[in-house]
C-alpha positions as CSV (number, residue, x, y, z in Angstrom):
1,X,15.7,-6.4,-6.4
2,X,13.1,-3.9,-6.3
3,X,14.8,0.1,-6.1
4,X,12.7,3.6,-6.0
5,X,11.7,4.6,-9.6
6,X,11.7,8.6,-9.1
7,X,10.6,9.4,-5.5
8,X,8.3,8.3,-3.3
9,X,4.5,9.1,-3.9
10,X,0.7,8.2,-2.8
11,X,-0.9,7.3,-6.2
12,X,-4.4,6.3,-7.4
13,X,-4.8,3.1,-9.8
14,X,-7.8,3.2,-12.2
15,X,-10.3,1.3,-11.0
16,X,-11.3,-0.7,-13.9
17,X,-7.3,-2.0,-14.1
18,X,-7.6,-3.4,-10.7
19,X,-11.2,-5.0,-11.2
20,X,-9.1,-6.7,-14.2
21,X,-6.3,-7.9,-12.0
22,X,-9.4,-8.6,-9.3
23,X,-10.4,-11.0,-11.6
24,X,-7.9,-13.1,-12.1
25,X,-6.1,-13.2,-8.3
26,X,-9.0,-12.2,-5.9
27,X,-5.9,-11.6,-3.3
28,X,-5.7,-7.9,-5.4
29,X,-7.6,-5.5,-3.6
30,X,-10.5,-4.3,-5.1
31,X,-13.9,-3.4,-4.2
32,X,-16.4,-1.7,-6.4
33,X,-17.2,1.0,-4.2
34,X,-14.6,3.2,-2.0
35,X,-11.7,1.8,-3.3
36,X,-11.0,4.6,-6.0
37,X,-9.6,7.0,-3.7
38,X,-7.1,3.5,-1.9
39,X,-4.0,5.0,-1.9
40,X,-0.5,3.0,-3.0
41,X,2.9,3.6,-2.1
42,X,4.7,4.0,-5.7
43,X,6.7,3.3,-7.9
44,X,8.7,0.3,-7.1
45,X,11.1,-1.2,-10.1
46,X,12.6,-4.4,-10.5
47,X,15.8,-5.9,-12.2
48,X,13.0,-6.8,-15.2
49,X,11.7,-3.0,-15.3
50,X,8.2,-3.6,-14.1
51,X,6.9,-1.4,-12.0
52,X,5.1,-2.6,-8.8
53,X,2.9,-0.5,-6.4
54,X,2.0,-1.4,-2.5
55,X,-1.2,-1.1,-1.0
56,X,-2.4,0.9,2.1
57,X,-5.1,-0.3,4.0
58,X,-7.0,1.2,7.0
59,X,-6.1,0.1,10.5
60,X,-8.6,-2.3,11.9
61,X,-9.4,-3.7,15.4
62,X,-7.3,-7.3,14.3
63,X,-4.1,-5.3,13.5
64,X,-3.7,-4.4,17.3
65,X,-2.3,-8.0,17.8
66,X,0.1,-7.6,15.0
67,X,3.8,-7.1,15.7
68,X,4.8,-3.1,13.9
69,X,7.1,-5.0,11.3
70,X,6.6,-8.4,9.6
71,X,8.0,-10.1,6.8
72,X,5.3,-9.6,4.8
73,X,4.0,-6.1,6.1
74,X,4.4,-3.2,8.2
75,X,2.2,-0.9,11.0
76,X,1.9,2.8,10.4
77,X,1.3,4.7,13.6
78,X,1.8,7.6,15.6
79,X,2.3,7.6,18.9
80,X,-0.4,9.3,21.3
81,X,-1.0,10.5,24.7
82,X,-4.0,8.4,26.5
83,X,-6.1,12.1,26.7
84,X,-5.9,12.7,23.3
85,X,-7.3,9.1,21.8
86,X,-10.9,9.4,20.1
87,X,-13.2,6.7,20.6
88,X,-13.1,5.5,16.8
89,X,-9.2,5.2,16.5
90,X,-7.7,1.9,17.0
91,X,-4.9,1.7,19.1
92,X,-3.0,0.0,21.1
93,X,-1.4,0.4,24.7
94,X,2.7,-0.7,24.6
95,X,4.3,-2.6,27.7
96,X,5.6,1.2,28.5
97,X,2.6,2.6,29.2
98,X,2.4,4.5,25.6
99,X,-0.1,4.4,22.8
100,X,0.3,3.7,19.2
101,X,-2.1,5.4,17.4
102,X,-2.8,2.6,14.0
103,X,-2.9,4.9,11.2
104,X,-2.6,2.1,8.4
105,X,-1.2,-1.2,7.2
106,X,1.7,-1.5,4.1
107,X,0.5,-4.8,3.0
108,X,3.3,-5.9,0.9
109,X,1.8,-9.6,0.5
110,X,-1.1,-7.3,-2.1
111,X,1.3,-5.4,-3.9
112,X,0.6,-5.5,-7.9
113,X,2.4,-4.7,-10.9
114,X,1.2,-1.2,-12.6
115,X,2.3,0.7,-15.6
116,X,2.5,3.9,-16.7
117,X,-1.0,5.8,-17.6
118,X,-2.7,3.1,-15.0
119,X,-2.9,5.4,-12.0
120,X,-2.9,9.4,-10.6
121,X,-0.3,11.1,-8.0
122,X,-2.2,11.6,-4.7
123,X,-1.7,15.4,-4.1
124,X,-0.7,15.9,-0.7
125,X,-0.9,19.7,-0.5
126,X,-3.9,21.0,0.9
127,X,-5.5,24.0,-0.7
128,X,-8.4,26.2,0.9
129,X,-11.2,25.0,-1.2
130,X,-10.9,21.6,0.9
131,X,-13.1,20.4,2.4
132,X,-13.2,19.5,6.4
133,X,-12.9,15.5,5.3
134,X,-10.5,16.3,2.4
135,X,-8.1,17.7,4.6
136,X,-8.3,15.1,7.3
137,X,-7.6,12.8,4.9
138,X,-4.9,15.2,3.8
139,X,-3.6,14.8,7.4
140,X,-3.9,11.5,7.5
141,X,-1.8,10.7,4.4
142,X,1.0,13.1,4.9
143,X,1.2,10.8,8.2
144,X,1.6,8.3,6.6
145,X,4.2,9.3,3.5
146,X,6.2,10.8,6.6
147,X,6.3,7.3,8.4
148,X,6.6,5.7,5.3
149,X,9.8,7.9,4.2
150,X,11.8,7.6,7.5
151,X,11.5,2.9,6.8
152,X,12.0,3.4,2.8
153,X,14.8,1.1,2.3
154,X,13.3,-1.6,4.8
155,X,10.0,-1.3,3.0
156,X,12.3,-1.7,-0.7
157,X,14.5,-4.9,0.8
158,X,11.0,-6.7,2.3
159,X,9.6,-6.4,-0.9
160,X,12.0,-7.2,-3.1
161,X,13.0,-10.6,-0.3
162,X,8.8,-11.6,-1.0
163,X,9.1,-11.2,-4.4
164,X,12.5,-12.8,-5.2
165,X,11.5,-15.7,-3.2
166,X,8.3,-16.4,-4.6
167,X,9.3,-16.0,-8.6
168,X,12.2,-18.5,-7.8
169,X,10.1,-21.4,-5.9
170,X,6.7,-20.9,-7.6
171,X,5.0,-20.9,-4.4
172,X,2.5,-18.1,-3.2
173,X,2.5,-18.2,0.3
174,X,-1.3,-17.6,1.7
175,X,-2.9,-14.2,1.2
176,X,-0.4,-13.5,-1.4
177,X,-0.9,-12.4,-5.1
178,X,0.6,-14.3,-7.4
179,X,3.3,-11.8,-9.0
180,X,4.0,-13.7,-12.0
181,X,0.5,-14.3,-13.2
182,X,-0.4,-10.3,-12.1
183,X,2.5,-9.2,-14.9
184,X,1.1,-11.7,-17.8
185,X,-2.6,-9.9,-17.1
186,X,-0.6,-6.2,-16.6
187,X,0.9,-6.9,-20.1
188,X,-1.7,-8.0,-21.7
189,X,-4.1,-5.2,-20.2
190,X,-2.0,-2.9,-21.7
191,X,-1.9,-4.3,-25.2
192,X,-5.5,-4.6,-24.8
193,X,-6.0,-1.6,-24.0
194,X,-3.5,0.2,-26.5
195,X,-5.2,-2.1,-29.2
């Protein structure tokens, strides 16, 4: 059962940890450019004391046929008034007549194990030498750690039902990362890298 280590936070992982993990389960997400900045929801613990870390990935156009909460993974969004939608944002019009704004995806199917040194907090605070895209993405993230806060526990119980079920059947259902084979590599990047 996965539980909240401290409290929740937006972290960066280094890059050349999750190139590592890339290599071994191409389900991790890693691309060599733009993904240094890819947020994760952290730090998640298990009943072993290994730490875990879930993705956040950018809304796209295929996410506005998704239901807002899966087994597997969750829709952050806001809700908007028609006027106010911009032509890039993808959203999507409810049976009520609302929007929902898609602000991200919590992809729990990705998440990886991590330890400590591996990543950065996100600061969330903006300060006046950002700049215009720094604190939209400022925005943007305090968004999301908002959404995310107020479904917390469901996010925690998902997660820990995923892993659970796939470290006691040895099956990893499609799209998945294999958990198991993620914490031998975490381990023994970290000897690796102490050595």
């Amino acid at each position: 059962m996965f539980s909240l280590k401290d409290k929740l936070t937006f972290i960066n992982i280094n890059q050349d940890y999750l190139k590592y993990l890339h290599e071994f389960c191409s389900e991790v997400y890693y691309k060599s450019i733009g993904y240094d900045n890819k947020p994760y929801l952290g730090i998640l613990l298990n009943s072993e004391n290994i730490q875990y870390v879930i993705p956040l990935s950018s809304a796209k156009e295929k996410h506005k046929t998704w239901k807002n909460i899966e087994a597997d993974r969750f829709l952050i969004y806001e809700k908007y008034d028609k006027s106010a939608v911009s032509g890039k944002a993808v959203c999507k019009e409810m049976s009520d007549g609302t929007i929902e704004h898609l602000l991200s995806i919590i992809d729990l199917k990705k998440m990886i194990p991590i330890k400590d040194g591996l990543y950065t907090k996100v600061d969330l605070i903006h300060s006046e030498s950002d700049s215009e895209e720094t604190r939209n993405y400022k925005n943007l993230m305090n968004k999301e750690f908002v959404f995310c806060l107020k479904i917390l526990n469901l996010i925690i119980q998902k997660a820990s039902r995923l892993y659970e079920k796939q470290m006691k059947t040895g099956r990893i259902i499609p799209f998945c990362c294999d958990f198991k084979l993620l914490e031998e590599k975490c381990s023994e990047y970290c000897l690796f890298t102490k050595g």
